[in-house]
C-alpha positions in Angstrom: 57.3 -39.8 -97.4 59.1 -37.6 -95.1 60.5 -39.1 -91.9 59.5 -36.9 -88.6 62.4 -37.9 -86.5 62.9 -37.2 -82.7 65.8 -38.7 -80.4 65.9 -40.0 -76.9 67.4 -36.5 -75.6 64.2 -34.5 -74.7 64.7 -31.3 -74.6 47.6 -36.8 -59.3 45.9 -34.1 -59.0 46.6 -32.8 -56.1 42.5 -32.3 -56.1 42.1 -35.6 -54.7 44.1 -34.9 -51.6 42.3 -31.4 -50.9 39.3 -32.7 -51.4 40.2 -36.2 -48.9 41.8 -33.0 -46.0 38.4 -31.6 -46.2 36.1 -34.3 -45.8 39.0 -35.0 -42.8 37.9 -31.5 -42.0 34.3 -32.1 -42.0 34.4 -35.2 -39.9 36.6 -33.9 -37.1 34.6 -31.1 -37.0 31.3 -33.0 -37.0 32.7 -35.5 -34.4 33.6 -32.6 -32.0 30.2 -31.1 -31.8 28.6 -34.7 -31.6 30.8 -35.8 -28.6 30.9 -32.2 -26.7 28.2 -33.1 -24.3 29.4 -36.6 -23.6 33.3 -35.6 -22.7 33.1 -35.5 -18.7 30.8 -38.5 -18.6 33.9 -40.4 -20.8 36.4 -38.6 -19.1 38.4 -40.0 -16.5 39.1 -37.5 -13.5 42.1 -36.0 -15.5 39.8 -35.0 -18.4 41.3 -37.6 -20.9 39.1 -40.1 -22.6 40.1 -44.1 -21.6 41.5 -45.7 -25.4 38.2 -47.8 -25.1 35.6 -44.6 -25.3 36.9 -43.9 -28.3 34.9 -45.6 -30.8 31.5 -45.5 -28.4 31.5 -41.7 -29.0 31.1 -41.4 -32.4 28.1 -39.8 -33.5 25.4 -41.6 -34.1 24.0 -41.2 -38.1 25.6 -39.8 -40.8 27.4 -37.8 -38.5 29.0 -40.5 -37.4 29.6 -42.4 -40.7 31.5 -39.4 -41.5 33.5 -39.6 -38.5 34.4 -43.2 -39.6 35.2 -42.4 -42.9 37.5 -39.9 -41.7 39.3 -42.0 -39.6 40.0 -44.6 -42.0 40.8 -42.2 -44.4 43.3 -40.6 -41.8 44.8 -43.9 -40.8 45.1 -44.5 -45.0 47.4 -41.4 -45.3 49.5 -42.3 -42.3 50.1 -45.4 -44.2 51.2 -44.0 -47.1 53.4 -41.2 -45.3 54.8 -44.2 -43.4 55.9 -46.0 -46.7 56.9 -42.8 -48.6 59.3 -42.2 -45.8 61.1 -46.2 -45.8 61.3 -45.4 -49.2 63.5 -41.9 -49.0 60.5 -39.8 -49.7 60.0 -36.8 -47.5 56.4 -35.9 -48.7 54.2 -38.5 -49.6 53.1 -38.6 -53.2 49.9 -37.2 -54.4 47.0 -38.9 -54.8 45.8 -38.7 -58.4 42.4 -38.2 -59.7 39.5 -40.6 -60.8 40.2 -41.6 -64.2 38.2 -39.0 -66.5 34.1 -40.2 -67.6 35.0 -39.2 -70.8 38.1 -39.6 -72.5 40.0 -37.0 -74.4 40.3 -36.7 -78.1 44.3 -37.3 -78.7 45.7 -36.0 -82.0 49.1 -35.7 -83.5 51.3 -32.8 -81.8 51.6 -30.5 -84.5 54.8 -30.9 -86.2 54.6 -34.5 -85.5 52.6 -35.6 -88.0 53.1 -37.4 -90.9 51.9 -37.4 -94.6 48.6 -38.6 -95.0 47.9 -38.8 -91.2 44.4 -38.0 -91.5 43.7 -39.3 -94.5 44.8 -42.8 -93.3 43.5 -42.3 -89.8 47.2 -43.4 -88.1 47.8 -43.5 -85.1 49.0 -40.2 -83.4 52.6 -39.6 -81.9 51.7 -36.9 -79.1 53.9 -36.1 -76.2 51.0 -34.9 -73.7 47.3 -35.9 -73.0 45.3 -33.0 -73.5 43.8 -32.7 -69.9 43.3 -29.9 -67.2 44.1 -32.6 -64.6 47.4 -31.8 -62.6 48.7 -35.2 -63.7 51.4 -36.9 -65.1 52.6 -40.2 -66.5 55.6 -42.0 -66.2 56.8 -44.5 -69.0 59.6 -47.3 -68.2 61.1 -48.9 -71.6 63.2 -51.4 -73.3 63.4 -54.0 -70.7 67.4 -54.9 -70.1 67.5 -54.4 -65.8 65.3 -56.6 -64.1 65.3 -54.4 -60.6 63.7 -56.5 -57.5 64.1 -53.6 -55.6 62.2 -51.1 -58.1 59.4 -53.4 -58.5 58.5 -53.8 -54.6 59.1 -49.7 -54.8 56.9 -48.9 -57.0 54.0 -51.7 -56.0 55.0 -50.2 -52.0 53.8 -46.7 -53.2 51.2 -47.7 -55.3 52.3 -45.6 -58.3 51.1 -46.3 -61.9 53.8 -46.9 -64.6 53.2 -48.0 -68.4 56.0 -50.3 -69.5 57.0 -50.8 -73.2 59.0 -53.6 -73.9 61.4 -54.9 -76.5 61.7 -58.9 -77.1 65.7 -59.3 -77.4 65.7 -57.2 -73.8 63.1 -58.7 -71.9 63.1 -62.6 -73.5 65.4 -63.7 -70.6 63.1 -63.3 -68.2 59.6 -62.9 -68.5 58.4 -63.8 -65.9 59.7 -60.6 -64.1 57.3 -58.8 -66.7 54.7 -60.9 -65.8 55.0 -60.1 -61.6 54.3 -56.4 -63.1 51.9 -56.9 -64.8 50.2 -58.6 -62.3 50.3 -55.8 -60.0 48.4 -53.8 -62.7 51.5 -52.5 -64.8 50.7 -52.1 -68.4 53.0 -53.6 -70.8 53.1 -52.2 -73.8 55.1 -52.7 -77.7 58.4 -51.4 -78.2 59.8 -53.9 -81.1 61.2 -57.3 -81.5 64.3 -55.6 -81.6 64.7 -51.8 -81.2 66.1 -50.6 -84.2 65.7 -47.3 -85.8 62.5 -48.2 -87.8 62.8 -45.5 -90.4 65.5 -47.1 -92.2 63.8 -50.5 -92.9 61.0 -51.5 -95.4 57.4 -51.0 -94.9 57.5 -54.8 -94.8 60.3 -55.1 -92.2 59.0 -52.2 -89.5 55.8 -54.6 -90.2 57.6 -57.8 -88.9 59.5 -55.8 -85.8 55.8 -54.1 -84.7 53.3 -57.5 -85.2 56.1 -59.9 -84.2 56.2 -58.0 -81.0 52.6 -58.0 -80.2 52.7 -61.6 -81.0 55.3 -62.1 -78.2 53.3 -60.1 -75.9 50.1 -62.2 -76.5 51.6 -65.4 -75.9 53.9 -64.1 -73.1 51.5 -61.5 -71.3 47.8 -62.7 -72.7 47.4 -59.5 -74.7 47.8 -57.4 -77.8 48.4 -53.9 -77.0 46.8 -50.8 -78.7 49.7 -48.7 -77.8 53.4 -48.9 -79.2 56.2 -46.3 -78.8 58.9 -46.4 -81.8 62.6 -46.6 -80.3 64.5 -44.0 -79.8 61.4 -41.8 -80.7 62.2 -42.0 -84.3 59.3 -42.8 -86.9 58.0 -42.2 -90.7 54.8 -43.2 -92.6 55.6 -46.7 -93.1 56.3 -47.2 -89.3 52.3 -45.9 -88.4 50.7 -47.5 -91.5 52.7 -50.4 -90.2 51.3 -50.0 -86.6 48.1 -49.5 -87.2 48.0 -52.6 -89.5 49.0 -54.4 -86.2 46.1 -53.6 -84.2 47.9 -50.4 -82.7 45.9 -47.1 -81.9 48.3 -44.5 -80.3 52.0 -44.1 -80.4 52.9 -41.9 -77.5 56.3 -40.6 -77.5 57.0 -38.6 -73.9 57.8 -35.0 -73.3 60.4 -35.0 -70.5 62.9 -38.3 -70.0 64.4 -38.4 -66.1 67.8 -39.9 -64.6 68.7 -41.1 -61.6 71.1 -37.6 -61.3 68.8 -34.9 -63.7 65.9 -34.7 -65.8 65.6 -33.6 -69.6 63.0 -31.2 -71.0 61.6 -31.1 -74.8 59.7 -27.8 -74.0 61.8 -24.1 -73.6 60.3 -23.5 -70.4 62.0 -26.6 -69.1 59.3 -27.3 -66.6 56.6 -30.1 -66.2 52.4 -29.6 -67.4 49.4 -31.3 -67.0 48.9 -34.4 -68.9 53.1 -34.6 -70.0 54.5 -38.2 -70.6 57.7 -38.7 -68.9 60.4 -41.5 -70.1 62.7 -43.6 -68.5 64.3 -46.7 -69.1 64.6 -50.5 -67.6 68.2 -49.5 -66.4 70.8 -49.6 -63.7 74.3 -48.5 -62.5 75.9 -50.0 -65.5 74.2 -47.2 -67.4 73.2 -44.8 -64.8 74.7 -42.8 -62.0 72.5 -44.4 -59.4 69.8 -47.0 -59.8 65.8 -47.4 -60.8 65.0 -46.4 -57.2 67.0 -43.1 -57.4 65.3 -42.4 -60.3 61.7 -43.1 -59.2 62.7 -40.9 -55.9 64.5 -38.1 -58.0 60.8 -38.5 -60.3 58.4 -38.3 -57.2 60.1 -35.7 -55.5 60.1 -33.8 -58.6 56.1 -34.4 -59.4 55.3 -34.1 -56.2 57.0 -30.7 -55.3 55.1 -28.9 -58.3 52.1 -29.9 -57.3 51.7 -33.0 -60.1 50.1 -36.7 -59.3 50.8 -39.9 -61.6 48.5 -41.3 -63.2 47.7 -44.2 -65.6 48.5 -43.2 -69.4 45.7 -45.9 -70.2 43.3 -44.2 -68.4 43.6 -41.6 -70.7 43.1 -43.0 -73.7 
């Protein structure tokens, strides 16, 4: 068997929101021509409509329904700009798509695979969904810093976040891991222990993969279908092993961002649709900042080239 080994150094559409600015559009323009001939009845004698008039000159009919739409719509993104800017953000983040009707077929990257991949139907190691969808996903593991502040960040902004999770890390507190998941965070298998499965027994990569998703039954009331192997780092034994665990996909991720800089796997050193970015549970002990610089250096990033997050599940 021959080991296909990575390491941890690598390297939202914004449809939604068009499409939400021109039903805004729309409605303002539909509202306009349905009030025009009620103005100077409305109007007091400086031309300007008194606060209560507004809502008894919307259009009647679907005319009006748009109108309301658009309004609630309009007061939703005002929301949102209000909270990306508490939260350091200039622009507010985009708004991704619905997840996709039908889901796409995920392989193993080429050059990731391993012997008998097919053959044995195991589960693939990929790096990015195959999807046309200006998206991206962002993937927090291990489990050691137990940020207060990140969580209310990220529930604040409503971004979507997979979590995969080591025992000896997280077994301190997990009830913190439970609040996430709660607030629709999906936690996902990373090992009992994070080691460098590749060196151990087909027997003992067993034990650290299906003693984990027994954990996360009893701790989080579910068995995942996704695992990521530490430090990236996998063989035969470690997917056979997975899959004999109840495990589907092993997604590994394709660019890894810091509080201070991002890493790339690809030449161009860019982001594209459908890449899985990594970070870590981590904090000033190991970074130059903490997990809110990071998810502020991430979204300003994403959100600059155009890119939404989404949810990796969503996907799969």
């Amino acid at each position: 068997m021959r080991p296909v080994r990575q390491n941890d150094k690598t390297g939202a559409n914004g449809a939604g929101a068009r499409w939400a600015v021109g039903a805004l559009a729309l409605a303002l323009a539909l509202l306009a021509s349905g009030c025009a001939g009620t103005g100077s009845a409305a109007s007091g004698a400086d031309g300007a409509k008194p606060a209560h008039a507004s809502r008894a000159a919307l259009p009647a009919g679907p005319a009006g329904a748009l109108a309301a739409y658009a309004a609630r719509l309009g007061r939703a993104e005002a929301r949102r700009a209000a909270v990306a800017r508490r939260w350091g953000l200039a622009k507010t983040p985009l708004t991704p798509p619905a997840p996709p009707a039908r889901k796409p077929v995920i392989g193993a990257r080429k050059g990731f695979e391993v012997d008998d991949q097919r053959e044995l139907r195991l589960p693939p190691v990929f790096t990015t969904v195959p999807t046309k969808d200006k998206v991206v996903f962002l993937t927090v593991d291990d489990g050691a810093e137990k940020d207060p502040v990140f969580a209310r960040m990220m529930s604040d902004l409503k971004i979507p976040y997979t979590a995969f999770l080591s025992d000896f890390l997280v077994d301190d507190d997990y009830g913190y891991f439970r609040k996430l998941r709660d607030h629709g965070v999906t936690l996902n298998n990373h090992t009992l222990h994070h080691p460098y499965l590749p060196a151990l027994s087909y027997a003992r990569q067993k034990r650290e993969i299906c003693g984990m998703q027994d954990v996360m039954e009893k701790q989080f009331g579910r068995r995942p279908t996704v695992f990521r192997p530490p430090y990236g780092n996998y063989d035969e034994d470690t997917l056979r092993a997975a899959k004999s665990c109840g495990i589907g996909y092993a997604p590994i991720w394709n660019e890894e961002v810091f509080p201070d800089h991002w890493e790339y796997r690809e030449e161009d050193q860019d982001l594209h649709p459908g890449d899985i970015v990594l970070t870590h549970f981590q904090g000033p002990r190991e970074w130059k900042g903490t997990m809110a610089d990071m998810v502020r250096r991430f979204l300003r990033t994403v959100t600059a080239k155009g890119y939404a997050v989404a949810r990796l599940e969503d996907y799969l």
